[in-house]
Residue frames relative to the residue before (quaternion, step in Angstrom):
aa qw qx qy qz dx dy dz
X 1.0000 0.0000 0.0000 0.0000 0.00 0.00 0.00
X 0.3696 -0.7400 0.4452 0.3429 3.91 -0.73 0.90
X 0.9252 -0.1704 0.2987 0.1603 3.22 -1.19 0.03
X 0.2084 -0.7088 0.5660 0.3658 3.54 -0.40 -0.31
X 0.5986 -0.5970 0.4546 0.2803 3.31 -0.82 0.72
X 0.0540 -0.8695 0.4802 0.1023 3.99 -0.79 1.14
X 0.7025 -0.4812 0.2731 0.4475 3.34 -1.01 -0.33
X 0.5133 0.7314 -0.2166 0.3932 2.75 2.29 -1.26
X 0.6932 0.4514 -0.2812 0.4865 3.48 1.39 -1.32
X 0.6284 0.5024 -0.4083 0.4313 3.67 0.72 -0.49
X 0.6421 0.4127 -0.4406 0.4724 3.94 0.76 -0.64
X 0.5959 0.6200 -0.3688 0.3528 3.69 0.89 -0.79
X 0.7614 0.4215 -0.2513 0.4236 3.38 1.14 -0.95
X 0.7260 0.4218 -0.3013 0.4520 3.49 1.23 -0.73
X 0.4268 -0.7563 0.3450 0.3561 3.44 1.20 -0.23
X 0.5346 0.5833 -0.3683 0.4881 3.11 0.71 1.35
X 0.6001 -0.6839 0.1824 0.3726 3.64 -0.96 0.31
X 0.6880 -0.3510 0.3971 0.4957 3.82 -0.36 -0.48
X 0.7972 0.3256 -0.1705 0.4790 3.09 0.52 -0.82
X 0.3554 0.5887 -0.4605 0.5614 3.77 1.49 0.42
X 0.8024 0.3040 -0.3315 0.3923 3.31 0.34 -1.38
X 0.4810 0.5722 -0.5086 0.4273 3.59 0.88 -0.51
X 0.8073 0.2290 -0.3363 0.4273 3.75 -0.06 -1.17
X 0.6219 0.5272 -0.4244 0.3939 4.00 0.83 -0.31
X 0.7276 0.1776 -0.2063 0.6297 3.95 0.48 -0.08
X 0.5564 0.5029 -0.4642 0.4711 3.94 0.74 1.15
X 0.2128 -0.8318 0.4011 0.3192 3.18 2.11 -0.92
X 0.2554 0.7297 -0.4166 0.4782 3.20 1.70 1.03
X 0.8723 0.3573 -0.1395 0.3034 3.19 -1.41 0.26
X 0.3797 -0.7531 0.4266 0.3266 3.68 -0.93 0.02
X 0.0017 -0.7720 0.6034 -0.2000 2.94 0.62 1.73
X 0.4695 -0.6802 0.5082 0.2421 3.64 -1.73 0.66
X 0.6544 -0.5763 0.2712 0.4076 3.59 -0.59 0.11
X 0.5899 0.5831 -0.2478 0.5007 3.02 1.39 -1.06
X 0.8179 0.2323 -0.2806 0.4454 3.84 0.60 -0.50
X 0.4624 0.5112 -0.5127 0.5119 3.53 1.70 0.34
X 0.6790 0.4130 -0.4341 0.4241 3.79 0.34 -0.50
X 0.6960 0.5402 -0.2242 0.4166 3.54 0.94 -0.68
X 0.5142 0.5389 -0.3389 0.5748 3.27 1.55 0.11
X 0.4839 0.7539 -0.1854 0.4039 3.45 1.10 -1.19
X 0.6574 0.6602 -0.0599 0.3582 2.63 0.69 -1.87
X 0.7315 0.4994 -0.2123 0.4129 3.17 0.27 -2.01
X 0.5799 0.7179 -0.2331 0.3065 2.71 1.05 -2.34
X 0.6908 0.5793 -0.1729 0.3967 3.31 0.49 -1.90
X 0.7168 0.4180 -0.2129 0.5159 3.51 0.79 -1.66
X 0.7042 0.2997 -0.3492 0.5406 3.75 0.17 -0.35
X 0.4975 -0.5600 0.6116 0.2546 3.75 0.07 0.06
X 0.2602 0.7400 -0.5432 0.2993 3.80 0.62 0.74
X 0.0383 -0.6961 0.7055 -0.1274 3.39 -1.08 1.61
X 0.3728 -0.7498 0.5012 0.2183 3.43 -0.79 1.49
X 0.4457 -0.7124 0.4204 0.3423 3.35 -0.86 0.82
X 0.3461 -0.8191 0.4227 0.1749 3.44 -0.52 0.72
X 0.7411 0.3723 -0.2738 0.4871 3.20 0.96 -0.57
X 0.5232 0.4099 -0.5197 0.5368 3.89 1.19 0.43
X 0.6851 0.4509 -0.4180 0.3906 4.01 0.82 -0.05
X 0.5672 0.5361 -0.4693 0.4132 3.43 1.00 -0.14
X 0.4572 0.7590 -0.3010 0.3526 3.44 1.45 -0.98
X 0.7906 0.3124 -0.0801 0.5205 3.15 0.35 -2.39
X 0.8567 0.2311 -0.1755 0.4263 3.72 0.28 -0.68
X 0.4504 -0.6745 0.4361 0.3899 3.86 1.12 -0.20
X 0.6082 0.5267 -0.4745 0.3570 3.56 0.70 0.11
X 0.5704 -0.6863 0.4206 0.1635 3.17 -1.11 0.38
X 0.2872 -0.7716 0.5131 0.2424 3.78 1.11 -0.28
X 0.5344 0.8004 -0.2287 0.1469 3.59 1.31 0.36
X 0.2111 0.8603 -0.4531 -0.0997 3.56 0.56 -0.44
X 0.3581 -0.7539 0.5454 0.0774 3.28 -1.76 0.80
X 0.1328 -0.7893 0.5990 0.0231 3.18 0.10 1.02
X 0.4395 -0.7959 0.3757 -0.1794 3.37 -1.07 0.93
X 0.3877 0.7984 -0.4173 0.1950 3.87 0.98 0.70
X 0.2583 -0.7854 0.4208 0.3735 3.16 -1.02 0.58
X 0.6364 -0.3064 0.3500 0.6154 4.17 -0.15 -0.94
X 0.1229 -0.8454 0.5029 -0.1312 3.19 -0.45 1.75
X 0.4632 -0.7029 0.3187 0.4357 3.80 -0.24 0.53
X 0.7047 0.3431 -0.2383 0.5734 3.55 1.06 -0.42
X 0.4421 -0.5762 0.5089 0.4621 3.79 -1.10 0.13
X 0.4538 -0.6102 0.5968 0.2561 3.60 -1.23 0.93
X 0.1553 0.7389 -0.6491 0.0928 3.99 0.49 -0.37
X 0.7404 0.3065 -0.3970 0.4474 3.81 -0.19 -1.78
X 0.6749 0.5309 -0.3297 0.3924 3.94 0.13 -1.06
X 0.7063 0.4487 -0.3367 0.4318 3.72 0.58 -0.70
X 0.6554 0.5150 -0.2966 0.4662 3.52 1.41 -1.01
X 0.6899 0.5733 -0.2255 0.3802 3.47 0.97 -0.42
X 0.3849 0.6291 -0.2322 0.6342 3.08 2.29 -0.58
X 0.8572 0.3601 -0.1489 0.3367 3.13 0.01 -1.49
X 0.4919 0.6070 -0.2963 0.5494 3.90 1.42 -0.62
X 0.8844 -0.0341 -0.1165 0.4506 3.55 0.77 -0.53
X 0.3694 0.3968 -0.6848 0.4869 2.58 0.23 1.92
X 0.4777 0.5607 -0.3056 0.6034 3.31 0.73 -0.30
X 0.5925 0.6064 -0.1795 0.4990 3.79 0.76 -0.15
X 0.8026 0.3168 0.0063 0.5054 3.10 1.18 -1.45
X 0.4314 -0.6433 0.3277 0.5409 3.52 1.80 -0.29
X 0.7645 0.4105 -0.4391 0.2329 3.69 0.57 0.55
X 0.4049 -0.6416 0.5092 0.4064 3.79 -1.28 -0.14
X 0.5604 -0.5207 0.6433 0.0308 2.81 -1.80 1.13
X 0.0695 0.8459 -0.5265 0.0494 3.38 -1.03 0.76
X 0.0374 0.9532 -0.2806 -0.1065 3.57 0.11 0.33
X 0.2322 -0.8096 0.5369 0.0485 3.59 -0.74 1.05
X 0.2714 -0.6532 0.7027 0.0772 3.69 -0.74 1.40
X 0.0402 -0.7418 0.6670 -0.0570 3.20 -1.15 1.73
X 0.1809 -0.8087 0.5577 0.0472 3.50 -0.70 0.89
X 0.6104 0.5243 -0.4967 0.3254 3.77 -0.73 0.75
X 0.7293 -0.3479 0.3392 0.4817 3.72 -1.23 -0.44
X 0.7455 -0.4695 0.1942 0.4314 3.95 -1.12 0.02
X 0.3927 0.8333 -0.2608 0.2887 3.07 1.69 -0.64
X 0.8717 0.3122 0.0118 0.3775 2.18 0.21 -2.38
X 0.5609 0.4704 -0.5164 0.4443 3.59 1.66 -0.69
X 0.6743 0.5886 -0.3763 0.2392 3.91 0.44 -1.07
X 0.5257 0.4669 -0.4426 0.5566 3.67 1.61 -0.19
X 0.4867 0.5318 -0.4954 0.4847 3.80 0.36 -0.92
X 0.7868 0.4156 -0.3252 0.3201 3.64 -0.23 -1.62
X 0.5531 0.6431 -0.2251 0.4794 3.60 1.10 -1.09
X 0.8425 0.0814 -0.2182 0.4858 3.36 0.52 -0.75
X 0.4450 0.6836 -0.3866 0.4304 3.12 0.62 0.94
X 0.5646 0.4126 -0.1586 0.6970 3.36 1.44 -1.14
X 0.5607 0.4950 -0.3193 0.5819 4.30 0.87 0.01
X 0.6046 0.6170 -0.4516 0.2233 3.62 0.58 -0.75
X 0.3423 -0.7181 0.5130 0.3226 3.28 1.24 -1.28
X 0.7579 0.3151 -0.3226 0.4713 3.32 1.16 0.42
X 0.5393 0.2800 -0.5244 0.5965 3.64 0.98 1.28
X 0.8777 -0.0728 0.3334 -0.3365 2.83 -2.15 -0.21
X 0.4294 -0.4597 0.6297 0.4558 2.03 -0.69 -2.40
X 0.4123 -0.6432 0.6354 0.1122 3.74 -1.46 0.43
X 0.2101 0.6967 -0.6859 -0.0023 3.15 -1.09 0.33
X 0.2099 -0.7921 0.5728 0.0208 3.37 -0.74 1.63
X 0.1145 -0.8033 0.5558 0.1811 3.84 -1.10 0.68
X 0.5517 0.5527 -0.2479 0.5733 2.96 1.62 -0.36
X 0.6491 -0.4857 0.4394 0.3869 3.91 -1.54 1.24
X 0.0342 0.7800 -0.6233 0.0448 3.79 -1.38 0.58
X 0.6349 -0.5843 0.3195 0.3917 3.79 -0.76 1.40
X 0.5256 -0.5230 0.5169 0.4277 3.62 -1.17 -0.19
X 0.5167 0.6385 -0.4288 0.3762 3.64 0.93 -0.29
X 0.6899 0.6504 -0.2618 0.1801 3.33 0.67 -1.00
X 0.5696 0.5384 -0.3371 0.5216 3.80 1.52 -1.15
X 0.6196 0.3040 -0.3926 0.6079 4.10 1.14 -0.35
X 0.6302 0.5171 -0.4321 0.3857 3.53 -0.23 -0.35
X 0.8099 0.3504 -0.2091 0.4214 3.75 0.79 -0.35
X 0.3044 -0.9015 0.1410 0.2735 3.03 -0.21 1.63
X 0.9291 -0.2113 0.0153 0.3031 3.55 -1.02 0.31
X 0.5616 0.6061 -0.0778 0.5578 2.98 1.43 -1.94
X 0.8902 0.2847 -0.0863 0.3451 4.05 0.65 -0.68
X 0.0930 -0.8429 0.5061 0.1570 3.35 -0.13 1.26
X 0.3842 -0.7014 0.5966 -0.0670 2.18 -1.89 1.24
X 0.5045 0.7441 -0.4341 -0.0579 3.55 -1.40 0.67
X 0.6127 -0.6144 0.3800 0.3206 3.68 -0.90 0.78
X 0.1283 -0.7925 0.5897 0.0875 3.78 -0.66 0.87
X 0.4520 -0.7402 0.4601 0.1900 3.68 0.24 1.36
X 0.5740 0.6291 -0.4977 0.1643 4.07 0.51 0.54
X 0.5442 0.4844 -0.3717 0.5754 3.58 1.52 0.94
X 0.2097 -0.6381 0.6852 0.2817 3.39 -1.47 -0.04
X 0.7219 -0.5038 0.2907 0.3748 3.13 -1.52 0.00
X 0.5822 0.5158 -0.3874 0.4949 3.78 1.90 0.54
X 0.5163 -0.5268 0.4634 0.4911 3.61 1.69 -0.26
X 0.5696 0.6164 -0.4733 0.2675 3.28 0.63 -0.03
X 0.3442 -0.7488 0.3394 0.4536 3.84 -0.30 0.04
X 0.3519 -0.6575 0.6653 -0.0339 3.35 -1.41 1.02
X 0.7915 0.2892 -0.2381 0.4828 3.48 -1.54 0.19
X 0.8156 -0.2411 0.1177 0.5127 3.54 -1.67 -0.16
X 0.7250 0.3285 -0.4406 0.4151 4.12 0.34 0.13
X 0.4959 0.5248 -0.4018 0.5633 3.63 1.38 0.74
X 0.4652 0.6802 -0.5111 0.2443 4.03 1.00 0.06
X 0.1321 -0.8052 0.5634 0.1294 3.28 -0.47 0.91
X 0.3465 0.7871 -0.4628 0.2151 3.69 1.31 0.26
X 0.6304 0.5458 -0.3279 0.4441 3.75 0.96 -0.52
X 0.2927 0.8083 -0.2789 0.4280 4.07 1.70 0.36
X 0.6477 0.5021 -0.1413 0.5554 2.97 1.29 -2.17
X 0.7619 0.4597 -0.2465 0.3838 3.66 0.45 -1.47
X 0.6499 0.5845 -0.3306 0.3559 3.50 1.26 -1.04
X 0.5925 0.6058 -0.1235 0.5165 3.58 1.60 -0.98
X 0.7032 0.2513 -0.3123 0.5872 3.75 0.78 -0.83
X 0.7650 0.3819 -0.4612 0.2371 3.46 0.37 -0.29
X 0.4273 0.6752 -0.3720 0.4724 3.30 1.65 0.36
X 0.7108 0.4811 -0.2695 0.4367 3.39 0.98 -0.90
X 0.4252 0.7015 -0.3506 0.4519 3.28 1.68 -0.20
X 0.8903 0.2481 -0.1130 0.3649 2.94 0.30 -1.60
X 0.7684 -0.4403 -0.0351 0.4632 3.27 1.90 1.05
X 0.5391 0.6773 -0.3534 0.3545 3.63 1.56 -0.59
X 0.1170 -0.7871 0.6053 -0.0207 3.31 -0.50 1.22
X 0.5844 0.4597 -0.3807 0.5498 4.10 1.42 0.09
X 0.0915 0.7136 -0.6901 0.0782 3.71 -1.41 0.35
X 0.1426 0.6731 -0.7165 0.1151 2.54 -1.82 0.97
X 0.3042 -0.6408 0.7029 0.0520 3.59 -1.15 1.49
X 0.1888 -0.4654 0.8647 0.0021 3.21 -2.06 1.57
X 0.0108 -0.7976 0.6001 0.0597 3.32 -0.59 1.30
X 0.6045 -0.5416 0.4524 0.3697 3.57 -1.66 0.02
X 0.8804 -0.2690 0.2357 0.3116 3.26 -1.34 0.13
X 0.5110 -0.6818 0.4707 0.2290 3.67 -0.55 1.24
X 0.8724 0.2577 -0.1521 0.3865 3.58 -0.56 0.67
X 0.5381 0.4530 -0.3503 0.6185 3.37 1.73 0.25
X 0.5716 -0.7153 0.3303 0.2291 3.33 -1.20 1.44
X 0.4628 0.6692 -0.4357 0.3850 3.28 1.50 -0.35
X 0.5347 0.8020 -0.0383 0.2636 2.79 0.66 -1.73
X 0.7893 0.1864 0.0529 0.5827 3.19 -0.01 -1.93
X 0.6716 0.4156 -0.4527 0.4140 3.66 0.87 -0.55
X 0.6483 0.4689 -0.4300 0.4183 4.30 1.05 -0.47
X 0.7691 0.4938 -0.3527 0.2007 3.42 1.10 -0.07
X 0.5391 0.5391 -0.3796 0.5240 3.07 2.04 -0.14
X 0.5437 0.5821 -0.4086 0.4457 4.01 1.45 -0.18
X 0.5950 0.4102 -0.4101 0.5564 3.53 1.36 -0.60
X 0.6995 0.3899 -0.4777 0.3613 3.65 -0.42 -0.69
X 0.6238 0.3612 -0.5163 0.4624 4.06 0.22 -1.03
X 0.7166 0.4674 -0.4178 0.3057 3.94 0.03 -1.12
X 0.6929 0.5633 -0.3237 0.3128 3.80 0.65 -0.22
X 0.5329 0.5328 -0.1538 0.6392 2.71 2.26 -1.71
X 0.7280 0.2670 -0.4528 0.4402 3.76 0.15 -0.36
X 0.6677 0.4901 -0.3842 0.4079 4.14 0.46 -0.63
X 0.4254 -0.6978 0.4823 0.3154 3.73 1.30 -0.04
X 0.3638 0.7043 -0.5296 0.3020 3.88 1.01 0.16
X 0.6334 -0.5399 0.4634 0.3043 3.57 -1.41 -0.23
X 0.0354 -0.7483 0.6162 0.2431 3.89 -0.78 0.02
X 0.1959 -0.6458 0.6745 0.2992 3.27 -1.18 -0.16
X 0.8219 -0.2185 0.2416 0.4672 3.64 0.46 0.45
X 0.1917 -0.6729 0.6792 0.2215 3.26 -1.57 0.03
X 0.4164 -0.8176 0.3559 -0.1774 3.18 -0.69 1.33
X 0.7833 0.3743 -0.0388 0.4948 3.96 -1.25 -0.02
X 0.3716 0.7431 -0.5559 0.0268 3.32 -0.41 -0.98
X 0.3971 0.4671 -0.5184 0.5961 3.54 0.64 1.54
X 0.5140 -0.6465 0.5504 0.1217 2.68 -2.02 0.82
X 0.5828 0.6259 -0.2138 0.4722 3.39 1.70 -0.06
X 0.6932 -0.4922 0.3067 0.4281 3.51 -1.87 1.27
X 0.7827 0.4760 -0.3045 0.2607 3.56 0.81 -1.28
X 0.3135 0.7492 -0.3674 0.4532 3.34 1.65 -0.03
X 0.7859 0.1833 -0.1960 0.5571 3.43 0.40 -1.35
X 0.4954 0.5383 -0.4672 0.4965 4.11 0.62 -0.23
X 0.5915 0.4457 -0.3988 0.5408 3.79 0.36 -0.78
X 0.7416 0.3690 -0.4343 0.3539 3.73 -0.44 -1.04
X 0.6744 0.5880 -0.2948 0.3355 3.37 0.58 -1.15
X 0.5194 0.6176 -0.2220 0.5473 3.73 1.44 -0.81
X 0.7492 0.5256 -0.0761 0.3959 3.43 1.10 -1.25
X 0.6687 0.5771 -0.3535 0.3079 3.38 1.54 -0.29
X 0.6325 -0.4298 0.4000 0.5052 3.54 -0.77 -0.67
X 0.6218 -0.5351 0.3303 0.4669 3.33 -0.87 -0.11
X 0.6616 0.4816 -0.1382 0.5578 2.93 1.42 -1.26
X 0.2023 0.7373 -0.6067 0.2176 3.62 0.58 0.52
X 0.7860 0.4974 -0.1646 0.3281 3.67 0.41 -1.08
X 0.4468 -0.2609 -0.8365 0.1805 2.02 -2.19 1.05
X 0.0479 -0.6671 0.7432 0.0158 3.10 -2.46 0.41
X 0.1388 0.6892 -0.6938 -0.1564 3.54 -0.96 -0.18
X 0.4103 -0.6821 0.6035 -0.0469 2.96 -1.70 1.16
X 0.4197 -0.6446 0.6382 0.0327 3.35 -1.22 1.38
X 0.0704 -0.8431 0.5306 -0.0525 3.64 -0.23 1.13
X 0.5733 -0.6926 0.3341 0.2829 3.41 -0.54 0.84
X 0.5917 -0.2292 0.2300 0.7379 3.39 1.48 -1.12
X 0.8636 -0.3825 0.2423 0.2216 3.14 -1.74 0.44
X 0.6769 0.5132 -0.2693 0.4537 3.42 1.28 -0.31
X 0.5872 0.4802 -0.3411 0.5552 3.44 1.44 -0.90
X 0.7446 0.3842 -0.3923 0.3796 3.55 0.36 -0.47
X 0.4803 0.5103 -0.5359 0.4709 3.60 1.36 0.21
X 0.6869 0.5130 -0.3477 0.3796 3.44 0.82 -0.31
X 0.4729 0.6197 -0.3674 0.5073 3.55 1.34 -0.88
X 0.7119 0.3303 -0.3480 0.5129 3.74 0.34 -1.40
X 0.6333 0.3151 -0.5694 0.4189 3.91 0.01 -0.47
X 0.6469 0.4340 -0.4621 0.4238 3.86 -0.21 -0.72
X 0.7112 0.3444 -0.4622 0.4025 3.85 0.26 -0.49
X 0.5745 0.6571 -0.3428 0.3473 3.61 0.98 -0.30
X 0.7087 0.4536 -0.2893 0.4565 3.22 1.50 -0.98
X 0.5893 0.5051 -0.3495 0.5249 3.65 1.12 -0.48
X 0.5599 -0.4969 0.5268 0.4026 3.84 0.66 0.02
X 0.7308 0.5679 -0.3562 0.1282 3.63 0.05 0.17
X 0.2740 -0.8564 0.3595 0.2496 3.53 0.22 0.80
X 0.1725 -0.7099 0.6735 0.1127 3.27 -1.81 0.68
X 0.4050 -0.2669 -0.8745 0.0039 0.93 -2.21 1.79
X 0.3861 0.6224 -0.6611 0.1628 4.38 0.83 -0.99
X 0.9173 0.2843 -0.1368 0.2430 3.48 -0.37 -1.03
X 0.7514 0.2723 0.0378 0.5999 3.17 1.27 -1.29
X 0.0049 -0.6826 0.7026 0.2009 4.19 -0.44 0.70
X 0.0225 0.7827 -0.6191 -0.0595 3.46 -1.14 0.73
X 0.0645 0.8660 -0.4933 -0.0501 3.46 -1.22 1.00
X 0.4051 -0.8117 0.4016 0.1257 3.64 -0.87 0.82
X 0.3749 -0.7487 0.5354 0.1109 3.50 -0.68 0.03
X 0.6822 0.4516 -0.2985 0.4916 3.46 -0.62 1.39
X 0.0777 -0.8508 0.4973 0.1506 3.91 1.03 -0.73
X 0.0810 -0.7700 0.6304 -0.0556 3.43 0.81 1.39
X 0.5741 -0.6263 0.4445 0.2837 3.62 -1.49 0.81
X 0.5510 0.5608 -0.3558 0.5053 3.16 1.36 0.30
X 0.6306 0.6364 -0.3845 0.2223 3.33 0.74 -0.90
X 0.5971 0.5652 -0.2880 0.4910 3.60 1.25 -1.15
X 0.7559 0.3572 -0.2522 0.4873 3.97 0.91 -0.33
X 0.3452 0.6885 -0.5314 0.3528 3.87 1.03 0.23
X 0.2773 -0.6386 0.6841 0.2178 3.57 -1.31 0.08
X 0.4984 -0.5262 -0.6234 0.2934 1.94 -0.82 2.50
X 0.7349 -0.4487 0.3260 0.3902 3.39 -1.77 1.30
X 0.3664 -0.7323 0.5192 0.2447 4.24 -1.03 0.20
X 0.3710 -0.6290 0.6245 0.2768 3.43 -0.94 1.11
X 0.0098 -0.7699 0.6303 -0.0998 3.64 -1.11 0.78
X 0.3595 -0.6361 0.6747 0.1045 3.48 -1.95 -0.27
X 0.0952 -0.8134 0.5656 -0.0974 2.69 -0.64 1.64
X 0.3453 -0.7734 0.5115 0.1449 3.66 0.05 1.75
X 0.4018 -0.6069 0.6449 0.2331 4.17 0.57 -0.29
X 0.2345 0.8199 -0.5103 0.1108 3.70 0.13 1.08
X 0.3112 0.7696 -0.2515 0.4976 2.82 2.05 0.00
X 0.7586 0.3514 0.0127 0.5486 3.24 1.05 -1.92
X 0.4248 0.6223 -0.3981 0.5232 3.47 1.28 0.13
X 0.6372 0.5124 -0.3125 0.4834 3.57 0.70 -1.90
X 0.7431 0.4890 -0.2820 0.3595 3.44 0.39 -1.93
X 0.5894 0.6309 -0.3045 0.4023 3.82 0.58 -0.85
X 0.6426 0.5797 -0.1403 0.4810 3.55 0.94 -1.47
X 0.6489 0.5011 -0.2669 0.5065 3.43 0.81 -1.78
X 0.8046 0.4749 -0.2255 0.2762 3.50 0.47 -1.52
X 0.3251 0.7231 -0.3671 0.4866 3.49 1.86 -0.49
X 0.7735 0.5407 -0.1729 0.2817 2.85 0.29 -1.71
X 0.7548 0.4532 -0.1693 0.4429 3.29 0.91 -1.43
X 0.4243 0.6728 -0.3849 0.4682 3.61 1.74 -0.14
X 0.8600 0.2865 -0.1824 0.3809 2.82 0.23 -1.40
X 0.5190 0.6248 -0.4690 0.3469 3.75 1.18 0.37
X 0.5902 0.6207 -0.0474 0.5140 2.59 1.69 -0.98
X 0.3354 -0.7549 0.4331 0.3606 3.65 1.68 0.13
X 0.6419 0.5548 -0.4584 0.2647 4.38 0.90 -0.01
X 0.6928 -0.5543 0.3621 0.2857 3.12 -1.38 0.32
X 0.2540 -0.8260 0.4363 0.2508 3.16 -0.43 0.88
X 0.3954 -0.7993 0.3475 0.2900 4.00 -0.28 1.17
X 0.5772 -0.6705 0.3500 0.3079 3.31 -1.24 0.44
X 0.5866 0.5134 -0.3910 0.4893 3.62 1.73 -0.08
X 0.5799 0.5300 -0.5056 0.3566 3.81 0.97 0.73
X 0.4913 0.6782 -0.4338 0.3325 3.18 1.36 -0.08
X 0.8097 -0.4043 0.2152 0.3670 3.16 -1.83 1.49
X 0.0934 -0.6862 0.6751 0.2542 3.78 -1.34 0.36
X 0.4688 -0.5874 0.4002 0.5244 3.40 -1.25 0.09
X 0.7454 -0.4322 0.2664 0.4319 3.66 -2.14 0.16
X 0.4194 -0.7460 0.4283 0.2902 3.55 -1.47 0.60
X 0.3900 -0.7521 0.3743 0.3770 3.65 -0.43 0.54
X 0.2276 -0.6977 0.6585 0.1666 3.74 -0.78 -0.01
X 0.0459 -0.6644 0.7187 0.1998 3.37 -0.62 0.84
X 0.0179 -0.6575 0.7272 0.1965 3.24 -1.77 -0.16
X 0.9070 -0.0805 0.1699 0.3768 3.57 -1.55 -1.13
X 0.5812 0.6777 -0.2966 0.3389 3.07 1.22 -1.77
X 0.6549 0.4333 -0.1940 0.5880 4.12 0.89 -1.23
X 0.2636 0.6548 -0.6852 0.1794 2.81 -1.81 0.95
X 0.4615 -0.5910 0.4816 0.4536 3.63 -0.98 0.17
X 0.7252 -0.5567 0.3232 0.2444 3.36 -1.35 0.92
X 0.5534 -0.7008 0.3577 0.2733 3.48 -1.02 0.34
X 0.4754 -0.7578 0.3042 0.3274 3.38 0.27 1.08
């Protein structure tokens, strides 16, 4: 069986000393880019994992981070994995601790945590008192990533509702002058932010609405509206809260006889692993929650690291996927 992988073998391959790679994948040191990326590299190609528990030894740091969540309605998985991949990137482990109560109680949880002496650092997705950035001591950075509100709902860049505007004009392109939104749930920022992006984007293109609609996060939400139209509702395309209502939209257009896309374009929001296999497949929006996690993590590791964190890592908005579901209307 080979070896464990050293530091010795990673300088050996990139052509540099040990102590490069220490300060080039520590983000120590005045190392150039070209021989930090080229460390990386090596690192990357040999499957090199710093040992963590001979660095806590030699330098007292842990390699640790705490990542923070509280009891979100959806599973965070894509957003945690994207967290975790880069840190893992940077030589450290990721660890994570579902905290359940009001802001308080998570911000004491967080507080003593960042006290234990065995992270780091913190990384909170979940809302946290102002007390907390003093309350944690010096030696550990600390910081809140705004993708929750104080209901768990998401908030911040997984709450952009900017990708609405694009989903609408590029419908009106392809001819749909009728609309109607089965929105989500009243008081969640998603939510309320796609429904004030649908109404200006309809009111400013001069198209039609039939309403705004549903307000659930659920198949029967979008099956109900669809039950609810006129006959003459069609052609239509439909603004779906997320990927489930519009499974529901397509069963309700099914029961009235109406095909999608001929009669009915219908998109969803979210890119459920299902969506890409639906008959007909679902145009959708994929927010990158993955790249949310990863963004957050990296923040973090800047600022342990005392660097600036740049303004081209900030959040982009979600990406659309067209698929089957869209088309220009039936004539």
């Amino acid at each position: 069986m080979p070896g464990r992988v050293t530091s010795r073998d990673v300088a050996r391959l990139a052509g540099v000393t040990q102590a490069t790679v220490s300060y080039a994948l520590s983000g120590k040191g005045s190392i150039s880019a070209e021989t930090r990326e080229r460390v990386k590299a090596a690192a990357e190609v040999l499957g090199y994992q710093p040992n963590l528990a001979a660095r806590a030894m030699r330098t007292r740091k842990t390699g640790r981070i705490a990542v923070v969540m509280g009891i979100p309605i959806y599973n965070p998985v894509s957003m945690l994995a994207g967290a975790g991949a880069a840190a893992k990137a940077e030589g450290f482990a990721m660890e994570v601790h579902s905290v359940d109560g009001d802001v308080n109680e998570r911000s004491a949880r967080i507080v003593e945590l960042a006290g234990s002496g065995q992270y780091e650092a913190v990384l909170s997705f979940v809302p946290t008192s102002p007390m907390v950035p003093g309350a944690v001591p010096g030696d550990v950075s600390f910081l809140t990533a705004a993708s929750f509100d104080e209901q768990m709902h998401a908030a911040g860049e997984l709450a952009d509702a900017g990708p609405v505007e694009a989903l609408i004009e590029e419908l009106v392109a392809l001819g749909h002058r009728r609309f109607l939104h089965v929105a989500g749930e009243r008081g969640f920022a998603s939510a309320d932010g796609r429904v004030r992006v649908y109404t200006s984007t309809v009111a400013r293109l001069g198209v039609e609405s039939l309403g705004v609609v549903g307000h659930a996060w659920t198949g029967d939400a979008g099956a109900d509206a669809m039950r609810a139209l006129p006959d003459d509702a069609p052609p239509l395309a439909i603004i779906a809260a997320n990927d489930l209502v519009a499974i529901g939209v397509m069963r309700g257009a099914a029961e009235r006889g109406w095909s999608v896309p001929g009669d009915v374009s219908v998109t969803g929001w979210d890119n459920y692993d299902v969506s890409p296999f639906l008959w007909p497949s679902l145009t959708t929006v994929d927010n990158d929650r993955a790249g949310a996690g990863s963004r957050a993590m990296r923040r973090l590791i800047a600022d342990m690291r005392g660097q600036d964190w740049p303004e081209t890592e900030e959040s982009t908005p979600g990406r659309i996927i067209w698929r089957e579901s869209t088309a220009p209307p039936r004539a």
